[in-house]
N, C-alpha and C positions, 0 to 999 in steps of 0.2 A: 818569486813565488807565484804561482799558478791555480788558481780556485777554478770548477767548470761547473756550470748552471747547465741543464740538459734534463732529458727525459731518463736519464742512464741512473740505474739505479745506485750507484758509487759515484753519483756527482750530486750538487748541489739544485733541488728542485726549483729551489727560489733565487730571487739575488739577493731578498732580505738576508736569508737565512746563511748564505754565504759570507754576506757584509757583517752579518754577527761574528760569523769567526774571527773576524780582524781583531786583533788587539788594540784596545783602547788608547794607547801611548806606543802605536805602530809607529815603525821607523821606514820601515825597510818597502821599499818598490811589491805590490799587492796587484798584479791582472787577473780581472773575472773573466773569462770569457762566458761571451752567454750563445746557450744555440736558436738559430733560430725560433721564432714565435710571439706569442703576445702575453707580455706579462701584466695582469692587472694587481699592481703593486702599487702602494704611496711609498716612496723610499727616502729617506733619510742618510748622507754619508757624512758623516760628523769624527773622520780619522783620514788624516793624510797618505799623502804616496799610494792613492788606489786609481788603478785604471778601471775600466768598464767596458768593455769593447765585445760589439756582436758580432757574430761568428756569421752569419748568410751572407747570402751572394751578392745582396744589397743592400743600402741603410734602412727600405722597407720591413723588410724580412727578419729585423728585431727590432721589437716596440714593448717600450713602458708604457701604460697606459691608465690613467684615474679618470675620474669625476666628478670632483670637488667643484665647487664653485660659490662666489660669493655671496647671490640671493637665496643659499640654501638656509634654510633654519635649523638652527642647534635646537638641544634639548631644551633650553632656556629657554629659548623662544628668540632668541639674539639671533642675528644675519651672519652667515660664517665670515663673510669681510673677506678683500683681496687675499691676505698672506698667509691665510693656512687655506688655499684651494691648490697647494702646486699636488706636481704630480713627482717629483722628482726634483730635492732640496739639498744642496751643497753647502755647508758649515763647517768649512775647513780649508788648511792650503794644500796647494800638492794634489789637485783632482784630474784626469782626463777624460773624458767621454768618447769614445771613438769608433762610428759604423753603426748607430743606434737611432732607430727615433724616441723621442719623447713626447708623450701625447697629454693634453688635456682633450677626452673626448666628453664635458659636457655638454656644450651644446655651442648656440649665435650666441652675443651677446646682448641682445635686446629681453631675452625671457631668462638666460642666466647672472648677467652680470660678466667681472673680474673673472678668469678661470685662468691661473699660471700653470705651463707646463715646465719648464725649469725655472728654480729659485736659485740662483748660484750666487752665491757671500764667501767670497774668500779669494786670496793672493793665489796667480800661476796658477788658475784654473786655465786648461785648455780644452777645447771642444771642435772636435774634430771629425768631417765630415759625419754630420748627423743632421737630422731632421728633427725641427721643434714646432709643433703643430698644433695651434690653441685656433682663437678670436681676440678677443681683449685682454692684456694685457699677458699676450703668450711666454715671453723673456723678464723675469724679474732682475736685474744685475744689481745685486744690494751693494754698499749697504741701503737702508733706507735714508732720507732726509733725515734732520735731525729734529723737526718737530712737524707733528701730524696738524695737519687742517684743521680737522674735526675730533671733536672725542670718538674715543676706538679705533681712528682709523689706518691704526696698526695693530691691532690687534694681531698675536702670531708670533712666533718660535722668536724673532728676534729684537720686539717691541723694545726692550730695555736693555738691549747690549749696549755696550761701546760701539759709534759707526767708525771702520777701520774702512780706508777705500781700499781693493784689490784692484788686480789686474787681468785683465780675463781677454782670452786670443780665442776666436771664432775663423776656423780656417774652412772653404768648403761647404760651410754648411746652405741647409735648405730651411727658414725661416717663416711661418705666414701666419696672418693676424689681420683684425681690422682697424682698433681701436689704442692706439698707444701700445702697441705689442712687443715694442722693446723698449724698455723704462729700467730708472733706477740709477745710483748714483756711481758704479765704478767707471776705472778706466778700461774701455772695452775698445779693443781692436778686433776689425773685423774684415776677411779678405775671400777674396772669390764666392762670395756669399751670394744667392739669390734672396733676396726680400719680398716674400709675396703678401699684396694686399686682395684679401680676398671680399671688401668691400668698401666701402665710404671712409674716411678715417685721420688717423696719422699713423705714420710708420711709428717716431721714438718721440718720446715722451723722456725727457732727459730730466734728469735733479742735478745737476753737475756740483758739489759748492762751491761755494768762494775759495776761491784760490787754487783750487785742484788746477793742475797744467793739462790735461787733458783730461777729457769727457768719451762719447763715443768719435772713434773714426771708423771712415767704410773706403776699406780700397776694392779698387777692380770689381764693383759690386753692379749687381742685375737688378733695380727696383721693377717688379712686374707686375700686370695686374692679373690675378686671377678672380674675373667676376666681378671687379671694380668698374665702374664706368669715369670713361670720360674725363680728368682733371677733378678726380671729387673726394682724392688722399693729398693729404701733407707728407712731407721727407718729415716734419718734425714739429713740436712746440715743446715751450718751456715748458714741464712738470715744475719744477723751481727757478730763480730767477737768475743764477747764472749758469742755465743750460751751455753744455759745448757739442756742437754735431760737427762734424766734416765730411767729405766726401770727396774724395778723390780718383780721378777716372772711372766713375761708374756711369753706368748707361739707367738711362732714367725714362722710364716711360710714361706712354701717356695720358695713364692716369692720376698723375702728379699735377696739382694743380701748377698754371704759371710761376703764381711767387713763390710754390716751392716749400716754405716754413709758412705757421701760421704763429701769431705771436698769444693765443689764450686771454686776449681780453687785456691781455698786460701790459701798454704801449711803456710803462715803467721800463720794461725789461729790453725796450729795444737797444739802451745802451750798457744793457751787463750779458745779454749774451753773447755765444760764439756760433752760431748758421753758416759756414762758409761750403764754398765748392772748387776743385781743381779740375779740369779738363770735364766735364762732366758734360755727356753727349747723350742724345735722343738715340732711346733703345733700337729704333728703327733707325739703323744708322744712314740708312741705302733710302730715304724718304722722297730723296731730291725737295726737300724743301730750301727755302732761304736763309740766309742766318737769322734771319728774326723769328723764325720758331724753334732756334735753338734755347736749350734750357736757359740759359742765365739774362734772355731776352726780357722777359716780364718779372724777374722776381724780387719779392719785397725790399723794400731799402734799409732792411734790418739785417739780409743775407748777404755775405762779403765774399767776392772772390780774390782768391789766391793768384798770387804770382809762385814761377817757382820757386822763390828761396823763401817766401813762406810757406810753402807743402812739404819741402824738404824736413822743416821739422814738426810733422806730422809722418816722420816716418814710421815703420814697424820696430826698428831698432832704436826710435827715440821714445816712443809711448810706453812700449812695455819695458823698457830698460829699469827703471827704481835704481832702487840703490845697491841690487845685489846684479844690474845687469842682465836681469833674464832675458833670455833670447829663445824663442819658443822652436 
C-alpha cells in the first residue's frame, strides 16, 4: 500500500495525517511517499511495517523539521528535559526511513541544551540514506538505560517501559552533532556513514548494558570535522559503564583527539568497556605522514585494536542477525 504526502489536493497534506490512516494493529507493508519540501511536524510512528521515504532529487529536498529542545520551559515551569525534544520518534518494529532528513532545528547547544532529531526505540529499524541534523544529542537509539542519574532525567514517552534492545542499521546516512550526538543503549550498525562534528565534543555517548554482545559499530565510516578544530572531538565516551563502540575501516580525521575515546571521569570503567578500532586510517590518507601519526599511534590504553579474527565478528551479518537472522 501506497499513502502520498504532496501539495495535490487528493494526497495527504501532512505525514501526521497520513500516519493516522494507518491502522493501529497494521500488518501489512505501508510506503508514504513524501514530495518534496519542509515539513514542520513532531511525528510520532508507533505501528509497524511503515516506510517513510522522500520523493526529491536529494535527501535535502525532504525535511522533517521541529524545535523542541531541552532548556525550554513547560507550562509548569519544569525544563522540557532531553526526551521529549525529538523531532521524529520511532516506537515500534518494522520502521524504514529512506531519502529524508530529519531536523532538530533548535538551535547550538550552549543556549539550548539536549535537542534530539530521531528518537528510534524498536527492533529492524532501518535508515536509510538520510540526513540527521541536530547539536547535542542529535541520535537517541533507545532503549534508555535502566535507571536515570538524576530525578526526571527521563522524563518522556518511554520513562517506564520495559527497556527491550533493538537493532537498528544506518546505511549511507549523513549524521552531525557536537556533543554526545549519537547516544543510547541499542545495537546499532552503522555503514558508509559520514559522522560530522560540527564542534568540540564527542561523537557517541554509548549506554551499552551488561551483557548485550554488541553496542554501536561503524564500518567504512567518514568521521569529519565540520567547524571542529584541531583534536578537540572524541570517537566516544561511556554514557554507562559498559559502553561498546567499534570501528572498523573508517577514515578518521583530524579533529579526533589522539586517544581517540575519552573515558568521562570513569577510570572504573576502563575495564568494562568495549573502545576498539580495525584498520582505521587518517582521513587524509595521501598526508605523507609517518606511521606515528597514524590513528592508533596515541590512543588511550583503554582503546583495543582488533585483529582480523576479531573484526570478523563484528560483522553486519553478526550484529544484526538476533534470533530471527535479520539481514537488512
Amino acid at each position: 500500500k501506497i499513502l502520498h504526502v504532496s501539495d495535490n489536493p487528493e494526497h495527504f497534506s501532512s505525514i501526521g495525517s497520513a500516519l493516522a490512516q494507518i491502522p493501529a494493529n497494521n500488518t501489512t507493508p505501508v510506503i508514504i511517499e513524501i514530495a518534496p519540501g519542509i515539513y514542520h511536524e513532531k511525528l510520532t510512528i508507533n505501528k509497524p511495517y511503515i516506510t517513510l521515504r522522500g520523493m526529491g532529487e536529494s535527501i535535502a529536498h525532504t525535511v522533517i523539521s521541529y524545535d523542541d529542545y531541552a532548556l525550554d520551559l513547560m507550562e509548569d515551569g519544569s525544563k522540557r528535559g532531553t526526551f521529549r525534544t525529538y523531532t521524529l520518534f520511532i516506537d515500534t518494529h518494522d520502521v524504514t526511513l529512506q531519502h529524508l532528513t530529519i531536523e532538530n532545528a533548535s538551535g547550538d547547544s550552549a543556549t539550548h541544551g539536549q535537542a534530539i532529531a530521531l528518537y528510534a526505540d524498536g527492533d529492524r529499524l532501518m535508515i536509510d540514506s538520510c540526513r540527521l541534523l541536530g547539536h547535542q544529542d542529535t541520535l537517541f537509539t533507545g532503549p534508555l538505560p535502566e535507571k536515570e542519574r538524576q530525578p526526571g532525567g527521563f522524563i518522556g514517552p518511554k520513562q517506564f517501559a520495559p527497556r527491550i534492545n533493538g537493532r537498528q542499521y544506518y546505511k549511507n546516512c549523513y549524521i552531525c552533532g557536537d556533543i554526545d550526538f549519537i547516544f543510547g543503549s541499542a545495537t546499532a550498525y552503522f555503514e558508509g556513514c559520514t559522522i560530522a562534528s560540527l564542534g568540540p565534543g564527542y561523537v557517541t555517548a554509548a549506554s551499552t548494558p551488561e551483557g548485550q554482545e554488541y553496542g554501536y559499530v561503524f564500518h567504512d565510516c567518514r568521521f569529519a570535522a565540520e567547524g571542529c578544530p584541531q583534536h578537540a572531538a572524541y570517537i566516544g565516551r561511556p554514557w554507562r559503564d559498559y559502553a561498546r563502540v567499534v570501528l572498523m575501516d573508517c577514515a578518521i580525521g583530524a579533529h579526533i583527539h589522539p586517544a581517540g575515546f575519552h573515558d568521562w571521569g570513569k577510570e572504573h570503567a576502563h575495564g568494562t568497556v568495549l573502545f576498539a578500532e580495525y584498520h582505521s586510517y587518517p582521513q587524509d590518507a595521501d598526508c605523507g605522514c609517518a606511521d606515528s601519526c597514524r590513528p592508533f599511534a596515541q590512543r588511550a590504553d583503554f582503546v583495543d585494536t582488533l585483529d582480523g579474527a576479531q573484526a570478523a565478528h563484528f560483522s553486519r551479518e553478526l550484529v544484526l542477525a538476533g534470533d530471527d537472522g535479520w539481514l537488512p
